[in-house]
C-alpha positions in Angstrom: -4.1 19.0 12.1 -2.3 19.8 9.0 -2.5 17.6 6.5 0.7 16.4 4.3 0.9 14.2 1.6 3.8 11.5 1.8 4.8 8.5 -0.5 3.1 6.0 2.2 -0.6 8.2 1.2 0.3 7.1 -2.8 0.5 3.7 -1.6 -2.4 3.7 0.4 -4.7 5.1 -2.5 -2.9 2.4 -4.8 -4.0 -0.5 -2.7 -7.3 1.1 -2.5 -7.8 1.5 -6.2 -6.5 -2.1 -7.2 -8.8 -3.4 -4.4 -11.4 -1.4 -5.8 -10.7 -2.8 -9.2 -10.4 -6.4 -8.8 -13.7 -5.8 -6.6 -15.4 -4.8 -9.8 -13.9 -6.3 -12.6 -12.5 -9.6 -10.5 -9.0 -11.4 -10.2 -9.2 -12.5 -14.1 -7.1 -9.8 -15.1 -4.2 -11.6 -13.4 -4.7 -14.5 -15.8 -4.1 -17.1 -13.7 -6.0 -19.6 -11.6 -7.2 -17.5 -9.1 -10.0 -16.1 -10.9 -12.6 -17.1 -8.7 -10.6 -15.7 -5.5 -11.7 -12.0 -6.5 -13.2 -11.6 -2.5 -10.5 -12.8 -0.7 -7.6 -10.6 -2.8 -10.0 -7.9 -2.4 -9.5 -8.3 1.5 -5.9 -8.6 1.1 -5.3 -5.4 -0.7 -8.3 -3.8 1.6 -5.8 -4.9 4.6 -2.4 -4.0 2.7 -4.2 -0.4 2.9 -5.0 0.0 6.1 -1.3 -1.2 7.2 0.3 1.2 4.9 -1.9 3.8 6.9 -2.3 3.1 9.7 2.5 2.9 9.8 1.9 6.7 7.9 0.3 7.9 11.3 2.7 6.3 13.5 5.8 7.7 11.0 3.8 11.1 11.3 4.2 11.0 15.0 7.8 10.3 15.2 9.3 12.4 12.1 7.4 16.3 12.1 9.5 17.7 9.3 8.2 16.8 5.8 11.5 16.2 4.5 12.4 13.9 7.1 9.2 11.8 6.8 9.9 11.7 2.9 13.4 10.4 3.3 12.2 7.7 6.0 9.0 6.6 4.0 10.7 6.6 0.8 13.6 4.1 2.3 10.6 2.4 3.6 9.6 1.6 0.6 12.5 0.9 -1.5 13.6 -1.6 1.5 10.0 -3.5 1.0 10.5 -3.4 -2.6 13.9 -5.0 -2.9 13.2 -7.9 0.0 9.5 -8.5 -1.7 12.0 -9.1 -5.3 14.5 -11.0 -3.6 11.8 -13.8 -2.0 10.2 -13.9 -5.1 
């Protein structure tokens, strides 16, 4: 299996890191009052991670040219960034 970095593996190591981080230093950092919810945000971003890998495997599957998986995943992502901006 050759192995190919996409934008969905960034994404995956950044969930992993900030879960990481608010595991260790705790939710205070967001400065608001869900400081003592460091656990369960931990969880979240644990499980944000292992959806944004486990949809790279399945995007491997259908797109074998790198390019092509690049273009998809980075759509992906600018399509989740603009709905997640216009709920909030």
């Amino acid at each position: 299996m050759k192995f190919r970095i996409t934008p969905l593996n960034f994404g995956t190591a950044f969930f992993l890191v900030l879960a990481v981080y608010i595991w260790l230093y705790g939710a205070k950092i967001t400065g608001s009052k869900y400081e003592h919810w460091s656990g369960t945000i931990t969880i979240i971003f644990l499980l944000f991670a292992f959806v944004v890998s486990f949809l790279d495997i399945m995007l491997r599957n259908f797109f074998p040219k790198t390019k092509t998986l690049w273009i998809v995943e980075l759509s992906f992502i600018t399509l989740t960034t603009i709905i997640f901006l216009l709920v909030k």
